[in-house]
Each structure stands twice: as C-alpha cells, then as structure tokens.
C-alpha positions in Angstrom: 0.0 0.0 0.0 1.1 3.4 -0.9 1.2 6.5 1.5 -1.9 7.6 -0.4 -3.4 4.5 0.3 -2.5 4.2 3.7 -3.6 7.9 4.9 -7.3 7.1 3.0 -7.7 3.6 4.8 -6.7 5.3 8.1 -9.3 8.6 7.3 -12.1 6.1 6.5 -11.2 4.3 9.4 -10.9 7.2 12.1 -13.9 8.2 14.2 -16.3 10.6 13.0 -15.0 10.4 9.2 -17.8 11.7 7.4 -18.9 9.6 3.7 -20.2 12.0 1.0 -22.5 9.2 0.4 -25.3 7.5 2.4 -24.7 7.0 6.2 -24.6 3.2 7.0 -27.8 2.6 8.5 -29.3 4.0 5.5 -30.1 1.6 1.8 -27.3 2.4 -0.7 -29.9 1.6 -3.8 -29.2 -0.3 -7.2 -27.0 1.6 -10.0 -30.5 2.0 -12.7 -27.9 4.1 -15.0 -24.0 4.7 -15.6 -22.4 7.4 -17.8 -19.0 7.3 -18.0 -16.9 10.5 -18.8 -13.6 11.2 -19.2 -11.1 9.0 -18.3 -11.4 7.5 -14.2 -14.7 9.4 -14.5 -18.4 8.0 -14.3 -21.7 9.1 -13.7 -24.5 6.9 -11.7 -27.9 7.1 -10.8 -29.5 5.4 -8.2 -33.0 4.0 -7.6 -32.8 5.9 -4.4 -32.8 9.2 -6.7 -29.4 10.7 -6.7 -26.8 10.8 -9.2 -23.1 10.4 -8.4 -20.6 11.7 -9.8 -17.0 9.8 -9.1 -13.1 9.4 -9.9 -12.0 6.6 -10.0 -8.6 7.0 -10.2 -7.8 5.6 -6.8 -8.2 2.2 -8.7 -5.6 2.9 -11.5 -3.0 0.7 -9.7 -5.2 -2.6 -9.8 -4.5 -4.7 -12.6 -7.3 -5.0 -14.6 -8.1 -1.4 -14.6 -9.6 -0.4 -17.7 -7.3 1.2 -20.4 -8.7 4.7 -21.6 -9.8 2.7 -25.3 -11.6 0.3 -22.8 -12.8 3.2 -20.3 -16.7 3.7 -22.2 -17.5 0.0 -22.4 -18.8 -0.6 -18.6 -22.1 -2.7 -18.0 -24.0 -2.5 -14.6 -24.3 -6.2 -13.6 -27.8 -8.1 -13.0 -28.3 -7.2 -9.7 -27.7 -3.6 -10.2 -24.7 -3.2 -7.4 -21.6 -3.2 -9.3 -19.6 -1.6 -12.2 -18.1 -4.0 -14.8 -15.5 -3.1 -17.7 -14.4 -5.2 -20.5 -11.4 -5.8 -18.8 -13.1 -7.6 -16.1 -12.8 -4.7 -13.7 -15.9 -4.2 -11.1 -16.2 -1.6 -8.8 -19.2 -1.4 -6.0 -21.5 0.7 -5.9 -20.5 1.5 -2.6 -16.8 2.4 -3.6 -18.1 4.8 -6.5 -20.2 6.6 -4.1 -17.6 6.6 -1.6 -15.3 8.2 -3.9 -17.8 10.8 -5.5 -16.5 14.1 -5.9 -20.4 15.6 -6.7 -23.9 14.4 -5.6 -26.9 15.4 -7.4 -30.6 15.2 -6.2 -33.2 13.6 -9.1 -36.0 15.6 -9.9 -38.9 13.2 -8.9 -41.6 12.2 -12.5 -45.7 12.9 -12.0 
C-alpha cells in the first residue's frame, strides 16, 4: 500500500469520518444508469434518486483497470450493485459513491 493509500484507509477508518454518500444505516440503492466520462470518471444514478458523480482513479493501480480505449465499455451487472469493464474490472456501488466528488438530487416524475 502506498502512502496515499495508507492515509485514505486510516481517514475512513478514524472516528467521526464523514462519507459523502449514504450513512450506513441508510439503503445504498441499485445503480438503474451509468455514464462514463472522461477517463477514471463515471456518472451513476440510483433508484434511491441521486446521481453520483466519481473518480476513480484511486483504482488505476489494480491490474485489470480499464485502459482509456476500454474506459466507455462498462455494464452494470444483473443485480444492479456493481460496475463491470471489459477488462473484467468491477467496482461497488458503494466504492463509486464513496469516492464521488459531486452528488446530485433527481427531480422526482408525475
């Protein structure tokens, strides 16, 4: 693990560290939509209504990362919770909202 690692385990990890995302007695929701943008960036939207916006650089160092050619072809899986590339790369929906930079509000339909 890297020092960059290492200090963002031990943040997450220390008392009172505050998620941007949903607190952890609260339902995270299923992915229902996934944009991705430029490179390490993505755009989801939850069932929940929110939409998050995320870098996922932090992953760069794993080996099946996707390669920017590879970046735009990502699926969400059947049950709606995870992230996958062509490369075989998956990423939770609880690490993408964990790692969002910007969270949006849905306008409710009817």
């Amino acid at each position: 693990m890297g020092k960059k690692e290492k200090s963002r385990t031990k943040k997450s990890m220390a008392k009172g560290y505050k998620r941007k995302g949903d607190t952890m007695d609260s339902p995270t929701g299923l992915i229902t939509k996934a944009t991705p943008l430029k490179y390490n960036k993505i755009v989801i939207e939850t069932s929940l209504g929110k939409r998050y916006f995320s870098d996922l650089s932090f992953f760069q160092k794993v080996h099946c990362y996707p390669i920017i050619e590879e970046w735009k072809n990502v699926s969400i899986d059947s049950y709606g919770l995870d992230l996958i590339w062509s490369s075989r790369f998956e990423v939770h929906i609880t690490q993408i909202i964990d790692h969002a930079y910007k969270i949006e509000e849905l306008k409710q339909v009817g």
